[in-house]
N, C-alpha and C positions, 0 to 999 in steps of 0.2 A: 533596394533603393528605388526612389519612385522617378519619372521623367525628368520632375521638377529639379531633384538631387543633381541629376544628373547633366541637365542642360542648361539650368537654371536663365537666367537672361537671353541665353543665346537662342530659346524658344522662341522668342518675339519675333525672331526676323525673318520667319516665311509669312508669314501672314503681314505683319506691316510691308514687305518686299511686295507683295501680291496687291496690298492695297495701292501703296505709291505708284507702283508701275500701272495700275488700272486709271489712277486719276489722271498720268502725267500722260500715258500713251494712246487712252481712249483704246485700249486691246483688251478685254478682259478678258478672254480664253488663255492669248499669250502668258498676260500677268500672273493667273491661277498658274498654269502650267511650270512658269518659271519660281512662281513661289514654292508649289511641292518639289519640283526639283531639289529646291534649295535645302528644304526640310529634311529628303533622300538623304543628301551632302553629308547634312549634319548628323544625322542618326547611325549613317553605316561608316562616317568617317572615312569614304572614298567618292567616289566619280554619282554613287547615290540612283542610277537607273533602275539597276533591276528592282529597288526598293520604290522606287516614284511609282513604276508602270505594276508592280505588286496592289500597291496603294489603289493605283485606278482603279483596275480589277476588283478587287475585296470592298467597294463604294456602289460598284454596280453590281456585284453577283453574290456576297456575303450577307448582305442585310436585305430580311425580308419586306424589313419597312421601306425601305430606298426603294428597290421594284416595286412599291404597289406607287409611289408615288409617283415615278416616271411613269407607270399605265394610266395612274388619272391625270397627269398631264397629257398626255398624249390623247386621252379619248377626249378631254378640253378642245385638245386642238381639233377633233376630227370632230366635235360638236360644234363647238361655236362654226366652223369652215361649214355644216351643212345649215346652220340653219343661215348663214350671210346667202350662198348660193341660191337655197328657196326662197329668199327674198322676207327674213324674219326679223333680219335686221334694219333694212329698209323701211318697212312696217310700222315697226316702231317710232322710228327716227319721224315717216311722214305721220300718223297720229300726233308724238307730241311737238312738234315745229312748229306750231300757227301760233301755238302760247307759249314754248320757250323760246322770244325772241329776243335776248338779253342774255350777256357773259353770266347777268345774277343770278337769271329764271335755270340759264342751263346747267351753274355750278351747285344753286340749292338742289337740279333735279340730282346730280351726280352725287352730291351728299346724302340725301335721304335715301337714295337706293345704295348706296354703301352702305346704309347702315341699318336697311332691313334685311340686307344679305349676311346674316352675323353668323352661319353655322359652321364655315368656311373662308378662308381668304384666299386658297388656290380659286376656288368657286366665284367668289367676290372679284377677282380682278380681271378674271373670264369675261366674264356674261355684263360686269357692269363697264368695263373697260370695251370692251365690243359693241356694246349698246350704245353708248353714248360718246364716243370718239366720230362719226360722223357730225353727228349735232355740233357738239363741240369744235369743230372744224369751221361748221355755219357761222359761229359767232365768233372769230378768231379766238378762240382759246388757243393758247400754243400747246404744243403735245406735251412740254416740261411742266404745263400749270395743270392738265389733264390728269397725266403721271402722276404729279404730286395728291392730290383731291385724291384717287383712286386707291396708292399706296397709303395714304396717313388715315383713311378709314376701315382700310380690309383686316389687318392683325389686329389691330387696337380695339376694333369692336368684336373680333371672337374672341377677346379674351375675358369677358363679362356676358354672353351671352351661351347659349347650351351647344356648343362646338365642341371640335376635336382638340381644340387648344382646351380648353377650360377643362374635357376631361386626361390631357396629358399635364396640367399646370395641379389636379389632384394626386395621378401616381407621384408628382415630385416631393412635393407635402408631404403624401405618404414615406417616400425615401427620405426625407430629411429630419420624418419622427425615429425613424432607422440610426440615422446618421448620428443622431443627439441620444439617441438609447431612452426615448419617453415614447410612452404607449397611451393611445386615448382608451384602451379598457381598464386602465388604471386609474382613471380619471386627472391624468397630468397634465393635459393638453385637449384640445375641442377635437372634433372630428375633420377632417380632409376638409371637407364642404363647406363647413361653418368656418372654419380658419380662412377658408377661400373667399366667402363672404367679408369677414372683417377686414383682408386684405384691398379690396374694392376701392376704398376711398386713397389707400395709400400710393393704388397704381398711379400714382400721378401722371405719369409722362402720357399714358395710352389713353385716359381722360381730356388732358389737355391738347391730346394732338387731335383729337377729335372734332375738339371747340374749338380750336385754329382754324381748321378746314371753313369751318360754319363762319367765323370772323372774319378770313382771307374774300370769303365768298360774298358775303353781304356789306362789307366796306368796298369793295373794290381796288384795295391797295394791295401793294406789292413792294417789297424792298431786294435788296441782294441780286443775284442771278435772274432770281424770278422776275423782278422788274423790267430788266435788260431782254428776257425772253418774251413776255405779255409786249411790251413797244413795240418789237419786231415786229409781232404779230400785230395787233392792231393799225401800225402804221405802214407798213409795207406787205401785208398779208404773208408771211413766211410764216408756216405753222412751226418751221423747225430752221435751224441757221445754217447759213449755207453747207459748209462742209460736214454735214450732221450725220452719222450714219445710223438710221432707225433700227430696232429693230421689228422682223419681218410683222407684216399687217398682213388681214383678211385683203384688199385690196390688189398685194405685189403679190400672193402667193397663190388668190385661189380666182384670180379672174372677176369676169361678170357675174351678176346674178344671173341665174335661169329664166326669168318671168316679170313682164313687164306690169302686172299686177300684184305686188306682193300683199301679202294679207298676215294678220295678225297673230294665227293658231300657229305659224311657222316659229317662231318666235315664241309665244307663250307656252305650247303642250308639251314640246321639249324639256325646255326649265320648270317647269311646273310639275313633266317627270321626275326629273330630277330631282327636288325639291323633296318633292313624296317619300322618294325610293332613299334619301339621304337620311329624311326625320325616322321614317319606317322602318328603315336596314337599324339606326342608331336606338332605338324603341325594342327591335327585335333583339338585339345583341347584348344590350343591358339588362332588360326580362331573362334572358338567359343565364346572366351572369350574377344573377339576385338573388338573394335571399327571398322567399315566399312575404310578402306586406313590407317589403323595402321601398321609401318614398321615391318620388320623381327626383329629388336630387341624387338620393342613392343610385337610381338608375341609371342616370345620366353619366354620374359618376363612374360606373362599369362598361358603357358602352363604348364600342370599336366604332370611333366614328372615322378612321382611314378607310376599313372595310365597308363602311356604309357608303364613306365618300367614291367608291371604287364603281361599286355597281352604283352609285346612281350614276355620274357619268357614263355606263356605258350601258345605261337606260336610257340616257338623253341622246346618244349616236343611235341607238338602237331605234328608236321612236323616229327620230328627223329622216333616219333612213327608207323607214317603213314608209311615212307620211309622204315623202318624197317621188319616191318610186312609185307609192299607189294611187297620189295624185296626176301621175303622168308629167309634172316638170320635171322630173330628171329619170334618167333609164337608167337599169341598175347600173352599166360601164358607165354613166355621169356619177351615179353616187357612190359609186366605189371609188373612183378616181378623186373625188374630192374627200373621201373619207382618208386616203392615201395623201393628198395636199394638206389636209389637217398635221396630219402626221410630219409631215414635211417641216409643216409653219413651226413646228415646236423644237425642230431639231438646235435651234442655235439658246436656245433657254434648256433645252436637255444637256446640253455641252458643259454648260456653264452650271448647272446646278450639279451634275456630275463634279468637277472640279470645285466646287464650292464644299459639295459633302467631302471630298479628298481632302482640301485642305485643313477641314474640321481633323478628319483622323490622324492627318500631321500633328498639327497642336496638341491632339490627347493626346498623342504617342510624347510628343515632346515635353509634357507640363506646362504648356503655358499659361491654362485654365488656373493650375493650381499653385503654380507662380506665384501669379499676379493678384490670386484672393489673396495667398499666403504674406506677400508684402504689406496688404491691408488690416491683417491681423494685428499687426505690428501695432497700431495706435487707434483702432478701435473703442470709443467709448459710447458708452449709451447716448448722449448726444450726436455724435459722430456717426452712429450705427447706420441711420436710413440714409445719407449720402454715400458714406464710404462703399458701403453694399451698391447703391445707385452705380455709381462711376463704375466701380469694379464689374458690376455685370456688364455694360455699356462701352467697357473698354474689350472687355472680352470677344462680345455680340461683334463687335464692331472688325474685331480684328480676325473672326474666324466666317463670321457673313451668317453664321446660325445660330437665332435664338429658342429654339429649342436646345439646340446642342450648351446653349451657357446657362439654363435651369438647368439642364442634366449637372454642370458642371459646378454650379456656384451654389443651388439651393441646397445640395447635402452640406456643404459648408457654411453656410448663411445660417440655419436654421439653430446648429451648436451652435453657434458663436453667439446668436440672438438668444438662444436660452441661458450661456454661458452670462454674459453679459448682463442678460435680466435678471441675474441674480435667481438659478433656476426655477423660472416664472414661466409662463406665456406669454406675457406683458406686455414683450416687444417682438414675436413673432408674425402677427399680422403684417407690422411697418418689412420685417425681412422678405417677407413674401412677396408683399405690394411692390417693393425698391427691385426685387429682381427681376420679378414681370417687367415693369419697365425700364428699368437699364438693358433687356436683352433686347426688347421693341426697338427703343432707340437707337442704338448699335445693327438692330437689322436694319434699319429705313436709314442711315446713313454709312452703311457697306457697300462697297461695290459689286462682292461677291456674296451677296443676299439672295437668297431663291425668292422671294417674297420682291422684294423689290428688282430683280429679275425680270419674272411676269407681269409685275405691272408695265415695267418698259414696254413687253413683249405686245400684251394686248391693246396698249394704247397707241403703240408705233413711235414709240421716241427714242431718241439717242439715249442709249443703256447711264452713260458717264455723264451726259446733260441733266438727266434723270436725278442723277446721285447729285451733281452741283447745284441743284437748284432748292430741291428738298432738303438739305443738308443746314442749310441756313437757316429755316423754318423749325427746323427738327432741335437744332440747337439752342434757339429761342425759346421753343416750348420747354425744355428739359432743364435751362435755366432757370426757369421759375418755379418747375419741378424741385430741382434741388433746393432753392431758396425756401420754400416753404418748408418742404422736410427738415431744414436746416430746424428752420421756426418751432417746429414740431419738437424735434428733440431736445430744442433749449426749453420749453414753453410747456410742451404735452396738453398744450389747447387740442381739443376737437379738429378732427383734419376735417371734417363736415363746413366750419365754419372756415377752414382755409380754401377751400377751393373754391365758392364765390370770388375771392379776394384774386386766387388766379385769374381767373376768367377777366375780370375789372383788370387785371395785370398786362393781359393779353391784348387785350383791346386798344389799352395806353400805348403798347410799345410799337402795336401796327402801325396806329395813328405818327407816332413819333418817328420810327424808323423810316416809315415809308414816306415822309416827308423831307428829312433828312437824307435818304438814298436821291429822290425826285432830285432837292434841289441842287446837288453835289451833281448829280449826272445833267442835269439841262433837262430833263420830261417833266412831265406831268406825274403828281400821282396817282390819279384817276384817269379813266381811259373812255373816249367815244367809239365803238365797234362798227362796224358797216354787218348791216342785216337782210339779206336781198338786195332789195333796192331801196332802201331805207336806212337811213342811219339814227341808232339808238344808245341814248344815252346811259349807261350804269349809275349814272346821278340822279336820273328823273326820278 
């Protein structure tokens, strides 16, 4: 009998347990904690401990993937903490301050570098959330609109670009031509990569939430929570609301900088190790795993980009340290100690992604993955397909905090159903693929118990649960118009090419609309004038 046989409904309530109590309590360590408990409860049908604290255990020391991932978070932490200390972050922030002196200057710079950091989003919400959270502070930006900007461009853009997602979104493909019993040397079905490709335009939500960012950033409005957050901050300078609890910053955890002249190498040769060691390690390991005249997609397609991602972090600690030490601003007891405060800063985002990956293993163990596709089966039609698949990944995502872990869980199911469905075709395999990417995105960036939207908290300094309320609103917006076009799609089978202008036109209306609506229901403004130094600058001019 499978979990789902077995537990059927009553799967759902560690993880919605875990979510509610995260939004109501503002605990999320707690809420996780009491969510797997619960899941314990239900699976041993007793008091459920020794099964919760098993779970923990088996999340941290069973999966080799899980330890490499806690190492490159960890060497994050003890990278970004040296190169803030050598004064790399500083550096940067005084280079570009004299010309981003505007919420709009600072939130385009915050977008475009999200989205030239596409090979990673642990990487992306690092380095760009570290970077540009001082600036960002210049221009009252509040840390929930910072969070938000940093989190809606980090996953959504590795997932179209040459990353560790995009080569773990091919092994699913591959598992889902398994799962449907078609073989591309058959010629039944395209290959991983080209399926990957025509999936692209269907990713709608990871698309769209991209263009929000850019929208959100270049109107200057704001609706919802974010509205209420952005006033604070502009009108009474409060980055975060009173009783906010951040979490930890380079600032609380690692002190002053070193050097009253920071310079820009501190900062660049680091990440720019990195960078190297991350394309180079993912270059090396696909070559490896290739056939002899196998193209760059094929290779990409093979490569270990967690292992690339491993050593290059701790290339980048390895470099800041050297550079540190051998320019005489910090002695190695300074640069150990701060390599050690890295370490530190990570620990309460190491907690919680601990308990995040645990409550995932609740829910497999329990079915509730295979639940809740399983209820979708039910009324499934080729019309229907690219929604229902939507929600369904997106309710999953959401309710486990991991969207990798609901490709693992939905795409071998998705993929039948979509072959089933198309009348054993290819036809509507792209839209299954595209819809699951993005229902698991969305379901991450509005989980509480998200690693991905975790770290952006983490590096930005905001309130973990402020984070999730603000975003959420945004996130739901986008994913609305998302579904309404797919909707279009499978009545229509127009070109999704020519539907996603139409979003974008879509997105723009309802900023304009809602955020004028929110304004004048609350008493503000839509638009906001910032104080800039000593200078006050308009987002209007």
């Amino acid at each position: 009998m499978t979990g789902a046989e077995t537990f059927g409904a009553v799967s759902l309530v560690p993880p919605l347990l875990a979510i509610v109590l995260a939004i109501v309590t503002r605990k999320p360590v707690l809420s996780l904690f009491l969510g797997i408990w619960s899941g314990g409860v239900i699976f041993t049908a007793s008091h459920g401990v020794g099964q919760t604290l098993s779970w923990l255990v088996s999340s941290i020391g069973d999966s080799t993937f899980n330890a490499k991932i806690m190492l490159i978070v960890l060497f994050l932490g003890a990278g970004v903490a040296l190169i803030w200390r050598l004064g790399g972050a500083n550096a940067i922030a005084d280079t570009v301050t004299s010309s981003l002196d505007t919420q709009r200057k600072v939130g385009f710079a915050t977008w475009i570098f999200g989205m030239l950091w596409f090979f990673d989003d642990y990487s992306n919400t690092a380095i760009v959330g570290t970077t540009m959270r001082e600036i960002s502070d210049e221009v009252r930006i509040s840390r929930e609109k910072l969070a938000y900007m940093i989190d809606s461009t980090a996953a959504p853009v590795a997932t179209f670009g040459i990353s560790s997602w995009v080569a773990y979104q091919l092994s699913m493909i591959r598992e889902g031509y398994e799962a449907a019993g078609v073989s591309v040397e058959a010629g039944e079905v395209p290959d991983a990569f080209a399926l990957f490709l025509q999936s692209i335009p269907f990713n709608m939500y990871c698309l769209f939430a991209v263009v929000m960012v850019g929208i959100i950033v270049f109107t200057g409005r704001d609706f919802g929570e974010m509205l209420d957050a952005e006033h604070r901050s502009a009108t009474e300078g409060k980055l975060l609301r009173d009783d906010a609890v951040p979490m930890q910053s380079a600032e609380d955890s690692l002190g002053e900088v070193l050097t009253d002249t920071p310079q820009l190498r501190y900062f660049l040769v680091p990440t720019l190790s990195l960078m190297a060691v991350v394309v180079g390690g993912a270059a090396y390991t696909g070559l490896g795993a290739s056939d002899p005249g196998a193209s760059v997609f094929q290779i990409a397609g093979n490569a270990a980009f967690v292992d690339a991602l491993l050593w290059g972090t701790f290339t980048m600690v390895a470099v800041a340290l050297v550079m540190g030490v051998a320019s005489g601003i910090a002695s190695l007891d300074e640069a150990m100690e701060t390599v050690i405060d890295g370490f530190g800063m990570m620990l309460t985002a190491l907690t919680i992604l601990v308990m995040a990956w645990t409550i995932g293993t609740v829910t497999t163990a329990l079915g509730t993955g295979i639940y809740v596709t399983g209820i979708a089966e039910n009324f499934v039609t080729p019309t229907l397909l690219p929604v229902v698949v939507l929600v369904a990944s997106a309710f999953i995502a959401f309710s486990t905090g991991t969207s990798w872990g609901t490709m693992a869980i939905v795409t071998p199911i998705a993929v039948p159903l979509a072959w089933s469905v198309g009348g054993a075709t290819p036809a509507l395999l792209p839209v299954a693929i595209g819809t699951v990417f993005s229902g698991a995105i969305f379901g991450d960036h509005c989980s509480p118990i998200s690693d991905t939207t975790i770290l952006s908290s983490t590096f930005t300094g905001a309130d973990h649960i402020d984070h999730v309320r603000t975003q959420m609103t945004y996130a739901t917006t986008v994913l609305a118009v998302a579904a309404t076009l797919l909707t279009v799609w499978g009545a229509t089978r127009i070109t999704p090419l020519a539907l996603l202008p139409i979003g974008v036109v879509t997105l723009v209306g309802l900023v304009y609309v809602l955020s004028e609506f929110d304004a004048k229901r609350k008493g503000l403004q839509a638009t906001r004038t910032v104080q800039v130094g000593k200078r006050s600058t308009s987002d209007d001019d």
